[in-house]
N, C-alpha and C positions, 0 to 999 in steps of 0.2 A: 835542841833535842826533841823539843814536843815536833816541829816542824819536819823533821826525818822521821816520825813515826805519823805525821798524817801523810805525807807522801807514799810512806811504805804501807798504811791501810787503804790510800786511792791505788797502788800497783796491784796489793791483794784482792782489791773489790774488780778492778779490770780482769785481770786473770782468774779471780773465780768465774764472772759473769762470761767472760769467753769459753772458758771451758764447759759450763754448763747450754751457754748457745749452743758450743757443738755438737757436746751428746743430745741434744733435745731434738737438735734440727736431724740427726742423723737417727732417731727413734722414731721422729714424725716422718722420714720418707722414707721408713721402712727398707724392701728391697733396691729404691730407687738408687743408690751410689753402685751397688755390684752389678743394675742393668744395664746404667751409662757406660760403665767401665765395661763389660762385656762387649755391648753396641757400638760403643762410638769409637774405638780406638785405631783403626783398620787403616788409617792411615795418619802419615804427620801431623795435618795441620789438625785432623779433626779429635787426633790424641792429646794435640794442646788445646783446641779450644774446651775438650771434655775438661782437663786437668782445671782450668781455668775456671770453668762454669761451675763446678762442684767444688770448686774452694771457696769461691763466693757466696755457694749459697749455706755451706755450712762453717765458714769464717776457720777453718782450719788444715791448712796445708797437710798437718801432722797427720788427719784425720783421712786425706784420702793418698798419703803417700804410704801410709798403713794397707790400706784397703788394694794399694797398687801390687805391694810386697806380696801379700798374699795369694793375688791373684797369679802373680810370676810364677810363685811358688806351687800354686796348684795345674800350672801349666796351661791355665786361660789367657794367659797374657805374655805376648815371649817380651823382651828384651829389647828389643829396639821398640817396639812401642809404649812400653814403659816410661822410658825417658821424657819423651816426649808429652806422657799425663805429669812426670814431674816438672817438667820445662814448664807446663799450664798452670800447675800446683803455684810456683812462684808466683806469674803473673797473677793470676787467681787473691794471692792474701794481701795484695796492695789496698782490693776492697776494705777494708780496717781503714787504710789512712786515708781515704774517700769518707768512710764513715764518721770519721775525728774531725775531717777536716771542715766536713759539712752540717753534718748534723750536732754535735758533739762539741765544738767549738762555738757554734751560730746561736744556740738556744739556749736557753735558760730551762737547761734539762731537768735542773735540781728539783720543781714541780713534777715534772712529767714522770722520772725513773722511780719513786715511790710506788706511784698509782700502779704503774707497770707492775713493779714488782710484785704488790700486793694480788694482783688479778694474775696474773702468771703463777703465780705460788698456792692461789684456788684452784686455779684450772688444773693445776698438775696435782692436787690433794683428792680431790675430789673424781677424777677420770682416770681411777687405776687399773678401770679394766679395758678402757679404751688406750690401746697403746699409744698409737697416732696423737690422739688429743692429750694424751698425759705428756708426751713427748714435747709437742706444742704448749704446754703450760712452763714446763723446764726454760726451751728456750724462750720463753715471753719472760720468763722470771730472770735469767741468764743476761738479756738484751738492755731489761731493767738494771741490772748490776753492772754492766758492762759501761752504762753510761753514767752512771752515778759515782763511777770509781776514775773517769776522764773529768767532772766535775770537782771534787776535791784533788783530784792534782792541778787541774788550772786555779782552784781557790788556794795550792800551796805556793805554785810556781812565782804566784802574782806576792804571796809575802815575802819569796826571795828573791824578787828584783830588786830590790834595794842594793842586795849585796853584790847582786851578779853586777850590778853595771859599775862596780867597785873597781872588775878587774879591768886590766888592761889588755885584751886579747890580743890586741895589735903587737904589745911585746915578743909573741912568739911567730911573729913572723911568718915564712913558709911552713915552718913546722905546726904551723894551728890545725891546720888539717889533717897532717896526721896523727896531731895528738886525738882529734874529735874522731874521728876513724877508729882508732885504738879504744878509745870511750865506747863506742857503739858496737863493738865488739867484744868490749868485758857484759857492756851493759845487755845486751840480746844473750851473750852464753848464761850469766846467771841467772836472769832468767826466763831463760829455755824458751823464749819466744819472741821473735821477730816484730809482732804486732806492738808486745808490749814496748819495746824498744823503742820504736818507733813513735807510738801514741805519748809515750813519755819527751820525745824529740817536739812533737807538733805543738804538744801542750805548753812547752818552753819557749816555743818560736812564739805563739800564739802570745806571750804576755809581754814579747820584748828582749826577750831576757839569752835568745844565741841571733848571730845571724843569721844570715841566710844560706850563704856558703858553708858555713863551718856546720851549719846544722844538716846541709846536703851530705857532706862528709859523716857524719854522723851515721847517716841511715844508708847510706852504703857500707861502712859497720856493720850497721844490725842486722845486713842482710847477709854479712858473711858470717857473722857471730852464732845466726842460727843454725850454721852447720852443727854445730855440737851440738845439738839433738840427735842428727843423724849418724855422727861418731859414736855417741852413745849407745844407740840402737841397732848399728852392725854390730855392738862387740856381743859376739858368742852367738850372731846368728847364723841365719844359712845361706849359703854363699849367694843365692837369687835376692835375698835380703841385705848383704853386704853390696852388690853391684850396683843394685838402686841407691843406697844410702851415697855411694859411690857417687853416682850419676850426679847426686843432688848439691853431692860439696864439690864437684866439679864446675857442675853450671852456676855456684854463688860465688866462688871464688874468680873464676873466667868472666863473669858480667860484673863483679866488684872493681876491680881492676881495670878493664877497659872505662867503667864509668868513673875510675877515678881520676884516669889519666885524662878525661876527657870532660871535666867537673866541674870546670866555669861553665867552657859553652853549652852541658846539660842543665844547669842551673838556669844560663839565660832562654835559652826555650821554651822548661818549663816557665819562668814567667812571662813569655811572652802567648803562651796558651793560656795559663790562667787571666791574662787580660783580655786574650780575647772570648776566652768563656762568660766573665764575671764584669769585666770591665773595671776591672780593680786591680792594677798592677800591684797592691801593699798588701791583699791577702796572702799573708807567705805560711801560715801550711795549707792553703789549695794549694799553691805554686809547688810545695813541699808532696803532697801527695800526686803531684802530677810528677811533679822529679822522682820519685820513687814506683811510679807505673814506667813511665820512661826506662830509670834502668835496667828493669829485668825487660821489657822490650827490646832492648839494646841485648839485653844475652842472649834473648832469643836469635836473633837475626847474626851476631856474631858467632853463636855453636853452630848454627843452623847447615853450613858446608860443611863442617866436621863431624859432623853427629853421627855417619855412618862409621866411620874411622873410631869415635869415642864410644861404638858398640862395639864394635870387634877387640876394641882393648880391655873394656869392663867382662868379656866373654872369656877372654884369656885370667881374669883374676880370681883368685878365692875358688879355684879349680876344684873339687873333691873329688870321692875313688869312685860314685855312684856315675858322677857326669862325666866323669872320663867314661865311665862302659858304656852311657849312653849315649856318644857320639858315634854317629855313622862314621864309619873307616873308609867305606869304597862310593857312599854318597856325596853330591857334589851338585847346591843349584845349578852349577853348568852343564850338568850332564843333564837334565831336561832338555836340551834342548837337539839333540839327537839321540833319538826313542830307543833305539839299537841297541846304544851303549849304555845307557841308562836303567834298559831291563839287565842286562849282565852286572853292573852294581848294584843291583837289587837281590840278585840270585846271589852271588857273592856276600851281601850284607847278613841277609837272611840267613844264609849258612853259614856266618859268625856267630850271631845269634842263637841259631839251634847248636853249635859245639858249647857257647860258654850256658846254656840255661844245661844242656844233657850231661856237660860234668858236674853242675854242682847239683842236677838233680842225682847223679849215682853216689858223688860225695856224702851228701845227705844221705843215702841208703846204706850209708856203712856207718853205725853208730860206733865204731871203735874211732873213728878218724873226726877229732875234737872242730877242723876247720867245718866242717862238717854242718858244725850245729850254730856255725854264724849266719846270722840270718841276711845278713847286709849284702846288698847288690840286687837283691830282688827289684826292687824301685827299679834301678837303671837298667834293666833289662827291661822292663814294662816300658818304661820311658825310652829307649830304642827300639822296643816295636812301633810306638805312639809316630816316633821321627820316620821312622820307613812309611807307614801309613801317612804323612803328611807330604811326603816326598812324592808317594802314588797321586795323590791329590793333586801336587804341582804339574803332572805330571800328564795326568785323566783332562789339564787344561787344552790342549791341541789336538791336531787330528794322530792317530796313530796306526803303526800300520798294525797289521792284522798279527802278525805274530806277539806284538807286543798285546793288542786287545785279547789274545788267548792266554796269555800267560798272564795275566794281574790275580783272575778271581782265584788260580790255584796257590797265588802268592801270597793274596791276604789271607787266605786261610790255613796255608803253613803257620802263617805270624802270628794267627787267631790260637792253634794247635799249638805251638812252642808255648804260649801266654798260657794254656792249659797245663802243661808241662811243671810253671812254675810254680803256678798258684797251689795244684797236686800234688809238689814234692815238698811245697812251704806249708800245707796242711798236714802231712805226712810227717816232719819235725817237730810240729807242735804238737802232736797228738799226747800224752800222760803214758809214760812208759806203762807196755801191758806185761802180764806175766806172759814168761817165755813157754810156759807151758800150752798157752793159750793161741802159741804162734811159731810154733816150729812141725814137722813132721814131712812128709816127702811132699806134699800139695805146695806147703809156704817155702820149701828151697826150690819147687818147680815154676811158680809165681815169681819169687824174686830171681832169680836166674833168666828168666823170660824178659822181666822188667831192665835187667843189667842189659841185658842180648839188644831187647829194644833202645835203649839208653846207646848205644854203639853200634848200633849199622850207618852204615855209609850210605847214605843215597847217590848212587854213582848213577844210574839209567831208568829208564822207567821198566822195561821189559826186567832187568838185573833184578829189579827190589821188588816185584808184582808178587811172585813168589813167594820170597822169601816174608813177606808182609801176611799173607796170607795163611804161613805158616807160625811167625810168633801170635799173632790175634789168636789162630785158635790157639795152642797152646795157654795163653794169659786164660782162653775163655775157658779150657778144660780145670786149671788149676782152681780158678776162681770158683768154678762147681764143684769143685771134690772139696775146696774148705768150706763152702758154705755148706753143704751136706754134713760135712763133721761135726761144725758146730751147732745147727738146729738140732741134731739125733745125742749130742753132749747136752743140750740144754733141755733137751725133754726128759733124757734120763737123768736128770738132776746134778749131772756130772758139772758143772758150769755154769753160773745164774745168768740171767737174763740180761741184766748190765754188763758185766765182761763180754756176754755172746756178742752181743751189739756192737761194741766196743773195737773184739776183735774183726768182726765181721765189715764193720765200716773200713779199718785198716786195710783188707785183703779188698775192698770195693774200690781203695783211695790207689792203692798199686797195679790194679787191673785199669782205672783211670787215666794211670799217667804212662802205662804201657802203651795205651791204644792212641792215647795225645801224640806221645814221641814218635810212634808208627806212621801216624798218620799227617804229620809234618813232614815225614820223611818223604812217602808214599807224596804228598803235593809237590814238592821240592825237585823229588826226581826226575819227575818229567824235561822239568828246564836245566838241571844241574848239566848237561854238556855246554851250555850258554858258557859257564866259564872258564870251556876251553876253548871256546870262540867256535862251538858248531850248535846249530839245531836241531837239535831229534828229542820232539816232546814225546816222544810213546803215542799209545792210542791215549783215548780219552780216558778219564778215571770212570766206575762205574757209576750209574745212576744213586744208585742205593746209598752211595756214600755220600756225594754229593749231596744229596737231599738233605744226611743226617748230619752235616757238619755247615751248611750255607749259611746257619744262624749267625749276626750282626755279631763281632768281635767284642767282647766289652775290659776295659782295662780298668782292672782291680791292684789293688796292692795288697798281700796276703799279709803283710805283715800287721 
């Protein structure tokens, strides 16, 4: 009994002292994990090596497969590169059993992890306002803990050899392996960490007390056992967050298996590196943390052909209503690569886009109509202007011809003008219902009528819509004066205080907004809108003046 509670206080002191490594080391480098992840991810290998180098230096797989989700989710990071920092993320926490095997096993740490602690535990008391170095005292104190909690389980392990070498392992035969498999998979799920699993395997090897084999089985266990972390952590997230968790119990499971079935002769390899590192064929946890770099190398190089295939299937899962609208319909990397076709999927995209932002921006203008006042979809419209704009990008990479080079800027500024649309009509919904008295009269059914009218033209030609554009602006801009004159000459004669005036006034500003937004999406649009019946007739040019007043950089907000 006393003997299972000093093991289960050296598990607690390891897992404190990691946990507190990683928040310390991740306070002391500050922005540095969201730069790496930003910078280095751009291609395969350098999406693994980032995963890899940022797990090592903050001892936490959890901590940058976190950071990875997030990033997915904010749309800094797509999808196939993802995987790839978590692919790194594995290799990356083998560091732990490098750690055990070398430092933590070799030393007579029991001196040294006090002192540590002690001077870690200053540093971080005293430098609260220095984030960095407070950060840095954490993990000095965390580093401290983390080895002193590897020293009392090799001083438990060593009083239960006695009994371990009681049993008879050899009785069980072929099936010892996968009973120790099975071990290291209850033992990594309970608890929630791979490292510990493992540093608990090395520490047992280290006293004598498993073999070498059975204990390689072991920690190909604990690497699959860690997936329930990330079963855990999809449930009830969001679907960019279920893919990656996804990604992760794919690749431990896929490199579990291959290195099982393949488990003597990774066994002998590793120690045939570790003799040739050490010159010690009988250190068996080096050999053990070399078998355990080994096997997520081995998944690596075994997903490594399939990895394009294992995106396009995590891409199809955990689908939501948002990512269905933001999928291009008439987009297609293959259509970059003949300019022609690829501007008329654009014109085509584009005017999906502006019919579904211009229904639900009229929906919203009809407060009797309850769908009305759901706010959802907005995201994935903003997030399908983001994908057409990334597609121009792919696109801006070649030479092109000249019809296609006239037609982009009026394009991206349709997509710029539709994104206004949304933002104006999701401001417009949330606005604090005004009294009606304060919003009705022939001006406000002259303005909303305009804004309907504008919500519903067709941009069919350029010459067709030049007019008729011409003629809802001004309108929007006559209504927009007769209310604003109402209401200042209401509010000086006391008729209407100065809060409601504002109030309604901003209203009748936010509808005259998203008249001239939808207008003028339209008015870009037109020009190219015969593309989609396979002719070209952009019109003349747009005029200067508008041009000028709408070229501003596109910026993608979510109103909500």
């Amino acid at each position: 009994m006393i003997l299972a509670l000093t093991l289960l206080g050296g598990v607690g002191l390891f897992l404190l002292g990691m946990a507190m490594l990683t928040e310390g080391l991740k306070l002391s480098a500050g922005d540095g994990l969201r730069a790496i992840l930003r910078g280095w991810t751009s291609t395969p290998a350098r999406g693994l090596a980032s995963g890899a180098l940022l797990t090592g230096l903050v001892q936490s797989s959890s901590a940058v497969t976190v950071a990875t989700i997030g990033f997915v989710n904010a749309g800094l990071l797509t999808l196939s590169h993802a995987v790839w920092v978590i692919f790194g993320s594995n290799v990356g926490t083998t560091m732990t059993a490098w750690l055990v095997a070398l430092i933590g096993l070799k030393l007579d740490i029991g001196a040294l992890a006090l002192p540590i602690i002690g001077l870690g535990a200053m540093i971080h008391i005293f430098s609260s306002r220095r984030p960095r170095l407070h950060g840095a005292g954490q993990a000095l104190t965390g580093f401290g803990l983390f080895f002193l909690g590897i020293g009392i389980l090799k001083d438990g392990f060593e009083t239960l050899l006695p009994w371990v070498e009681t049993i008879d392992l050899a009785a069980a035969g072929i099936f010892a392996p996968f009973a120790f498999l099975l071990a290291g998979i209850l033992l990594s799920a309970a608890a929630q960490s791979s490292s510990a699993a493992v540093a608990l395997i090395l520490t047992a090897t280290a006293t004598g007390g498993l073999p070498l084999t059975l204990a390689a089985a072991g920690i190909i266990g604990a690497n699959i056992g860690t997936t329930s972390t990330a079963l855990f952590a999809a449930a009830g997230a969001t679907p960019a967050a279920r893919r990656v968790a996804t990604a992760h119990i794919v690749f431990n499971l896929y490199s579990g298996l291959v290195a099982f079935l393949l488990l003597v002769p990774l066994v002998w390899a590793s120690h045939e590196l570790a003799d040739a590192l050490l010159a010690d064929s009988k250190d068996e946890p080096l050999t053990l943390a070399i078998f355990n770099t080994l096997l997520n190398l081995l998944g690596v190089l075994v997903i490594w052909p399939f990895a394009s295939r294992l995106v396009r299937w995590l891409q199809g899962l955990y689908v939501s209503d948002e990512e269905t609208l933001a999928r291009p319909a008439h987009l297609d990397p293959t259509l970059a690569a003949v300019p022609s076709v690829a501007l008329r999927g654009l014109v085509l995209e584009i005017r999906r886009m502006m019919d579904m932002s211009f229904t639900r921006a009229a929906r919203r203008l009809d407060r009797g109509t309850p769908a009305a006042l759901n706010g959802a979809g907005d995201a994935g419209l903003l997030a399908l202007g983001q994908a057409i704009r990334d597609f121009i990008s792919t696109l801006n990479r070649q030479q092109l011809p000249s019809e296609v080079v006239d037609a982009l800027p009026d394009l991206i500024r349709s997509v710029h003008h539709i994104e206004e649309a949304i933002t104006e009509s999701a401001a417009i919904q949330s606005e604090t219902a005004l009294p009606a008295a304060h919003t009705t009269g022939p001006a406000w059914d002259r303005l909303r009528a305009g804004v309907l009218a504008a919500l519903d033209c067709e941009a069919t030609g350029a010459e067709a819509f030049r007019t008729e554009f011409e003629a809802e602006m001004q309108e929007a801009d006559d209504a927009y004066e007769a209310i604003k004159r109402a209401l200042l000459s209401a509010a000086a004669a006391g008729k209407i205080g100065v809060e409601p005036m504002e109030a309604a006034l901003l209203h009748a500003r936010r509808l005259r907004r998203l008249s001239e937004a939808a207008l003028k999406a339209q008015r870009r649009l037109a020009r190219w809108a015969p593309l989609a019946r396979d002719r070209i007739d952009p019109g003349p040019p747009q005029d200067a003046e508008e041009t000028a007043e709408d070229a501003a950089p596109a910026r993608i907000t979510d109103p909500a």
